[in-house]
N, C-alpha and C positions, 0 to 999 in steps of 0.2 A: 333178513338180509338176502338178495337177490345172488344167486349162485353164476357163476360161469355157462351153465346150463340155460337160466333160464333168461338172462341177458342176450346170448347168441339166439336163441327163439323168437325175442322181442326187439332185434337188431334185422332180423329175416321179417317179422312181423310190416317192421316199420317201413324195409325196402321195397316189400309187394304193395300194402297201402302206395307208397310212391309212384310203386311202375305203375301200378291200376291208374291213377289219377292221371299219368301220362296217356297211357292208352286212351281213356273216355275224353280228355282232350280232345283226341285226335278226330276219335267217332262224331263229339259236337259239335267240329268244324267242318266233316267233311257232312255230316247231316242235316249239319244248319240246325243243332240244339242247343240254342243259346246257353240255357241254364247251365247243361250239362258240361259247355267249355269254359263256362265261366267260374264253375265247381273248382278248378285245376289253383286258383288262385285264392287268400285269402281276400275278406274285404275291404284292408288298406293295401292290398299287394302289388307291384310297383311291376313295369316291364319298362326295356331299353332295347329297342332296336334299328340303334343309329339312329343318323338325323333324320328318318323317316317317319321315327315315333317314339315316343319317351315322355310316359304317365302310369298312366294306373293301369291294373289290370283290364280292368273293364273299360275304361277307354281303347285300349291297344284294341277289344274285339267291338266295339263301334267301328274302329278305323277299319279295321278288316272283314269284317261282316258286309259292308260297303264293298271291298274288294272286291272279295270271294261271291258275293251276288251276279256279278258281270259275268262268268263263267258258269259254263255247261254243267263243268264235272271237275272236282280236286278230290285229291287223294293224299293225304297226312299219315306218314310212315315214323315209327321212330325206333331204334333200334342202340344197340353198343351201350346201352344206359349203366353207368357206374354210380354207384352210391354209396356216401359215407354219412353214417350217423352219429349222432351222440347224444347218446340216451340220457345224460345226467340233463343236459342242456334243455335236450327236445327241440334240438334243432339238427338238420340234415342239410348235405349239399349235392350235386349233382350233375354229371354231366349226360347229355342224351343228344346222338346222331338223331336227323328228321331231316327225311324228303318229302319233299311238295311235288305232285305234280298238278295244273292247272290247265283246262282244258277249252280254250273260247266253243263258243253256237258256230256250227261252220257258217261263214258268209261263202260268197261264190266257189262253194264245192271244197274251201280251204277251211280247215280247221288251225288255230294257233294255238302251240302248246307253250309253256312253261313249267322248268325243271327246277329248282330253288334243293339244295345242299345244305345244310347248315349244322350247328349245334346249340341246345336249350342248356345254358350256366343255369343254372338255379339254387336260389338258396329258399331251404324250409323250416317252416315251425308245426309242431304239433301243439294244437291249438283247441280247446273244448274235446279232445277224441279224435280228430282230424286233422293229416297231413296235408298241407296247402303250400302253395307258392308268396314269399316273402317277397323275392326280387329274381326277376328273370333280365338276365342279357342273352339276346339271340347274336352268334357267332355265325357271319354267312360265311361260306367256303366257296359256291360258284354257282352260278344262275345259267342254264342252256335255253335258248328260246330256238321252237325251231314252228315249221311249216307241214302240215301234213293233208292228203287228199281226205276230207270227212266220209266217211264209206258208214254205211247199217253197222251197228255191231252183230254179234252172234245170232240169231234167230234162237238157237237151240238151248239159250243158256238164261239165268233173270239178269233185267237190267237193274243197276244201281240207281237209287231217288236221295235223292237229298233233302230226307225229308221222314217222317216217321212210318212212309208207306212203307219204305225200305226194307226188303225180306227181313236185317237181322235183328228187327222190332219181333218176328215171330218167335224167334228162338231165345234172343235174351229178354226174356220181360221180367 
């Protein structure tokens, strides 16, 4: 019979698997690692966000793969992540802040950005050993679009790829 002990272990257990899954998310969209953002979801797992898009997991990143191709450069942030489990169930739920930033190819010397706010509702199952996405609703909070002069970035520093050339292929393999 599972003690008080060793349930709070596999309640912490079960939260890291979660935030991990959020994270790598993040990294496969801002990398364009399909598989790896596709991971985040089971394979009948459902997403809703607004009348935008409302299907299956892997359709929502069709539609957005599509997107996010048009642009430079995004960056997929998420943070504030709460989690509640229930271990009898094996199922968990979740809320998680995520910013977007989105970054157009400059055209005549103008770069156009997009700022996207929102929050990931998520419900989960643990399923074969792994924690996945049941049904996600995306919560937006507030979109900034703005204008900026495209300048070199840093000389002295690496750029970001979107892509597996990407320095942090050296260090997490």
């Amino acid at each position: 019979m599972p003690t008080a002990e060793t349930n709070a272990i596999a309640e912490l257990v079960a939260k890291q698997a979660i935030t991990e899954a959020l994270h790598s998310y993040c990294r496969g969209l801002d990398r364009m690692e399909r598989t790896l953002a596709e991971s985040v979801w089971h394979q009948d797992g459902t997403a809703d966000y607004g009348p935008g898009y409302r299907g299956s997991g892997s359709g929502f990143l069709d539609f957005v793969w599509e997107y996010h191709a048009g642009f430079a450069n995004h960056s997929h942030m998420v943070s504030n992540i709460l989690i509640r489990v229930d271990l009898e169930a094996g199922t968990a739920s979740s809320e998680t802040y995520v910013a977007v930033w989105l970054r157009t190819a400059p055209s005549d010397g103008i770069a156009r950005d997009q700022f996207h706010r929102g929050r990931y509702a998520d419900r989960w199952s643990l399923r074969d050993g792994v924690w996945a996405i049941d049904h996600r609703t995306y919560v937006g909070d507030m979109i900034l679009e703005a204008q900026n002069p495209a300048g070199p970035g840093p000389d002295m520093m690496p750029q970001g790829h979107r892509d597996t050339t990407d320095l942090s292929y050296t260090v997490l393999t």
